[in-house]
C-alpha positions as CSV (number, residue, x, y, z in Angstrom):
1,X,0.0,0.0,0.0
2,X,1.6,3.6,-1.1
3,X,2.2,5.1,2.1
4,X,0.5,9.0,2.9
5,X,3.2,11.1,1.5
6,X,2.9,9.1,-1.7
7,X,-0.8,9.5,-2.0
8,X,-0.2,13.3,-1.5
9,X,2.1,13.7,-4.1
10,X,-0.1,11.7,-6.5
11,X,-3.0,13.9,-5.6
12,X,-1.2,16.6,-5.8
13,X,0.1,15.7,-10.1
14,X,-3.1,14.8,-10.9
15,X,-4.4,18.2,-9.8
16,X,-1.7,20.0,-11.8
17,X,-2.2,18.0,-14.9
18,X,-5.9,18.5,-14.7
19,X,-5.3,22.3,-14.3
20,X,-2.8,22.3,-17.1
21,X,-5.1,20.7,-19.6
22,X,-7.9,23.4,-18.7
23,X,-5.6,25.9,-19.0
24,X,-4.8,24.6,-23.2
25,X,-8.9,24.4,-23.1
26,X,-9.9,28.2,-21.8
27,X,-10.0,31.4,-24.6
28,X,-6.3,31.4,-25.3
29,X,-4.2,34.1,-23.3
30,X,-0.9,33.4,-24.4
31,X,1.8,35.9,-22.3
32,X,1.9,38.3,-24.5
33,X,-0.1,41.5,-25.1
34,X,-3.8,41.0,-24.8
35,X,-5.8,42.8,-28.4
36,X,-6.1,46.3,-28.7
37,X,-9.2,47.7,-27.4
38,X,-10.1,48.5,-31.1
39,X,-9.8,44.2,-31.6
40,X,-12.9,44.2,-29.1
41,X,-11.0,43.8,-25.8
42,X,-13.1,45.3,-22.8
43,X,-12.2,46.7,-19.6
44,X,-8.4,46.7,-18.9
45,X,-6.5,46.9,-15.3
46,X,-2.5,47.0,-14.7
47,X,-0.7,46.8,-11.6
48,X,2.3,46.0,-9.9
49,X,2.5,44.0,-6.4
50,X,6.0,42.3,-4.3
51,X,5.9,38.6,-3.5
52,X,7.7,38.6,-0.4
53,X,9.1,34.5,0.6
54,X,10.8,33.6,3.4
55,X,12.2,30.5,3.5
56,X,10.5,28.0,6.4
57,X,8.5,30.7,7.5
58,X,5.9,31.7,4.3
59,X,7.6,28.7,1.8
60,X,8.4,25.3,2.6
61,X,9.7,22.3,1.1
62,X,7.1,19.6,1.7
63,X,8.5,16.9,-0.3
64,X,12.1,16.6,-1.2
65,X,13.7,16.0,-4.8
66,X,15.6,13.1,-6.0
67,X,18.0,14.4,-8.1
68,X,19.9,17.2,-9.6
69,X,21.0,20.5,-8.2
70,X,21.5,21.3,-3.8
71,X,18.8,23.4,-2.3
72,X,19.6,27.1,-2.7
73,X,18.0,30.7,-2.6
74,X,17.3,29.8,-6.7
75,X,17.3,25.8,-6.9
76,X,16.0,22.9,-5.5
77,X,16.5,19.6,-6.6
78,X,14.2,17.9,-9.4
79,X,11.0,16.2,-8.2
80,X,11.0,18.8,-5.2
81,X,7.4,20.0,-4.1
82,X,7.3,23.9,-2.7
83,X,4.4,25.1,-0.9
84,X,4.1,29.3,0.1
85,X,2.0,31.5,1.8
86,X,3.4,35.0,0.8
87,X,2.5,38.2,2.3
88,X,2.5,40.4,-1.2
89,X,3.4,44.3,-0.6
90,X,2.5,47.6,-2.5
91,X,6.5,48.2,-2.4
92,X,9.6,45.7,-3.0
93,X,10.6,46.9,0.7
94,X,9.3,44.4,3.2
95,X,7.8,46.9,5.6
96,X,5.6,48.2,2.7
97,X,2.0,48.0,2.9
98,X,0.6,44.3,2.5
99,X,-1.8,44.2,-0.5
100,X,-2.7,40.4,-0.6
101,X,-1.6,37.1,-0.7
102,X,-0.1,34.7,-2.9
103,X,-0.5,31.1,-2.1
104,X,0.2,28.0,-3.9
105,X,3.2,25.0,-4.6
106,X,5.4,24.2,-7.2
107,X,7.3,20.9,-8.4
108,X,11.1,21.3,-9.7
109,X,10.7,20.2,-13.2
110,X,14.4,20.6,-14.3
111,X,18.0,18.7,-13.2
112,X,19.0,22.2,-12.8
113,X,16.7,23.2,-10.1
114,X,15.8,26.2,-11.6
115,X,12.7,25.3,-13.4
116,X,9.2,24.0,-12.0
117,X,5.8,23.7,-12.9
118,X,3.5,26.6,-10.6
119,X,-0.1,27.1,-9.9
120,X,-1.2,29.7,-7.2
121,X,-4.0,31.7,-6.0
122,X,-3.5,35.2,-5.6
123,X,-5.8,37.2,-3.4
124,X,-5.9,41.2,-3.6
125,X,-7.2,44.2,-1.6
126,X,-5.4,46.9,-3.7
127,X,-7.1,50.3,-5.3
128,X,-10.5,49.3,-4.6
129,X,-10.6,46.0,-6.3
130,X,-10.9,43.1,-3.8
131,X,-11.1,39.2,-5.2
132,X,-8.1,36.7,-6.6
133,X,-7.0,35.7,-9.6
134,X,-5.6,31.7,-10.5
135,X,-2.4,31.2,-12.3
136,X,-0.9,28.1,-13.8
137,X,2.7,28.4,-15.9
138,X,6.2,27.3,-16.0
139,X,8.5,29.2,-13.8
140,X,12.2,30.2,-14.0
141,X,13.5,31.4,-10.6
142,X,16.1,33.4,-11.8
143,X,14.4,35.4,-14.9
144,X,11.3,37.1,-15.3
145,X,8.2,34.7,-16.2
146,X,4.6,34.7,-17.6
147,X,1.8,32.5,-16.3
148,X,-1.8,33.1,-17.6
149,X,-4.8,34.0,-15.9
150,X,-6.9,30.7,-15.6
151,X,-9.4,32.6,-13.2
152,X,-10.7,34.7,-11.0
153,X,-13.4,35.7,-8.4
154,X,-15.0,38.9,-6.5
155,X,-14.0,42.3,-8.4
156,X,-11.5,39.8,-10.7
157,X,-14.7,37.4,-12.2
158,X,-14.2,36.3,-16.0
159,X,-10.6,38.4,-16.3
160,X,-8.4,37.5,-18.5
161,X,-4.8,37.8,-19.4
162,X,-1.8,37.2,-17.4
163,X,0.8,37.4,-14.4
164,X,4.6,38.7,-14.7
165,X,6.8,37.7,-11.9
166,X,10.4,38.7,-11.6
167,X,13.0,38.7,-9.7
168,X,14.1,41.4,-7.4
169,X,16.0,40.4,-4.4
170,X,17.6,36.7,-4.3
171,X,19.6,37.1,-1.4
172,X,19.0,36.2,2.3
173,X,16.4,34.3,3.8
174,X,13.1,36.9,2.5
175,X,13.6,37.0,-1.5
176,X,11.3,39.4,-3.4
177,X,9.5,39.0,-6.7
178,X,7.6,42.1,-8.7
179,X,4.7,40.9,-9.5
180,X,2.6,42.5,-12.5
181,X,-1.1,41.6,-13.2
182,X,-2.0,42.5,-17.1
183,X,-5.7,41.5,-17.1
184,X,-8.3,42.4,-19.1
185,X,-12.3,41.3,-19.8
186,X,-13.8,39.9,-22.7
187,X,-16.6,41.5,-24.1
188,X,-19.1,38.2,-22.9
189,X,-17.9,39.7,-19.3
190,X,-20.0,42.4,-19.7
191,X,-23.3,40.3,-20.1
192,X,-22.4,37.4,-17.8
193,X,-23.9,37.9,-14.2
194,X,-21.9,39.2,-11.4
195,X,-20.9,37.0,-8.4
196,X,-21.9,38.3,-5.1
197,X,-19.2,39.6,-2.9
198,X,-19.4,37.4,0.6
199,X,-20.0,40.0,3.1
């Protein structure tokens, strides 16, 4: 019988593969520039936000890799599964004001350890807008990298487009990534009912 640990791990590829295939099966949002509003492209909102990780206190390693690179600031070996929690500011300082949250894991995909496969949920309270967004992408920890919007809820219901995160700050035990949203909404968002905020 596979013990707990194994079961997890299974649970938790099957739920990324699923997510990846929905992602191929949603309006195609590529990382690149959404139309121009002339192309029919609705309501548009840009803004930038700080992922701020600390190692075993916001991000943890849950299961360890098998192979490849040591664990570092930027690499962890391949097969290694990341879970975080991370407070995400208005300002790459760390005493900035805290905007939201982005939460999720990520599995080293590459010998290197600088390559994984990433979903998250990112929750914001910034500007008036309040709600999260889903994203789903390949990451490279030491370059800047696109993941697509694959949803969204409260002020952030039916955007589309996608999530920029670079890197800022990879030294110490806090590292920093700028995070830019680049969403936009179909015209069909228009028409679609709105979810109720929860109160």
């Amino acid at each position: 019988m596979a013990s707990s640990s194994a079961k997890s791990l299974l649970l938790l590829c099957m739920t990324i593969c699923f997510l990846h295939q929905l992602q191929f099966h949603l309006p195609h949002v590529a990382a690149t520039t959404p139309p121009k509003k002339s192309e029919g492209r609705g309501k548009t909102l840009n803004f930038t936000l700080y992922q701020q990780e600390t190692i075993n206190k916001t991000g943890y390693i849950v299961v360890a890799g098998v192979a490849g690179a040591g664990v570092s600031q930027t690499t962890t070996p391949f097969g290694t599964i990341y879970v975080f929690r991370d407070n995400l500011t208005v300002h790459a300082d760390t005493g900035s004001r805290v905007a939201g949250v982005a939460e999720g894991t990520s599995i080293t995909t590459s010998l290197d350890g600088l390559q994984s496969m990433s979903l998250a949920k990112v929750t914001i309270d910034h500007r008036g807008h309040r709600g999260s967004v889903s994203v789903l992408g390949g990451t490279y920890n030491t370059k800047p990298s696109d993941y697509p919007i694959v949803g969204g809820t409260g002020d952030f219901a039916y955007a589309l487009g996608y999530l920029r995160s670079s890197p800022v700050n990879l030294l110490g035990q806090t590292v920093t990534y700028k995070m830019e949203l680049h969403l936009y909404w179909p015209p069909y968002a228009h028409e679609a009912p709105v979810p109720e905020k929860p109160a």
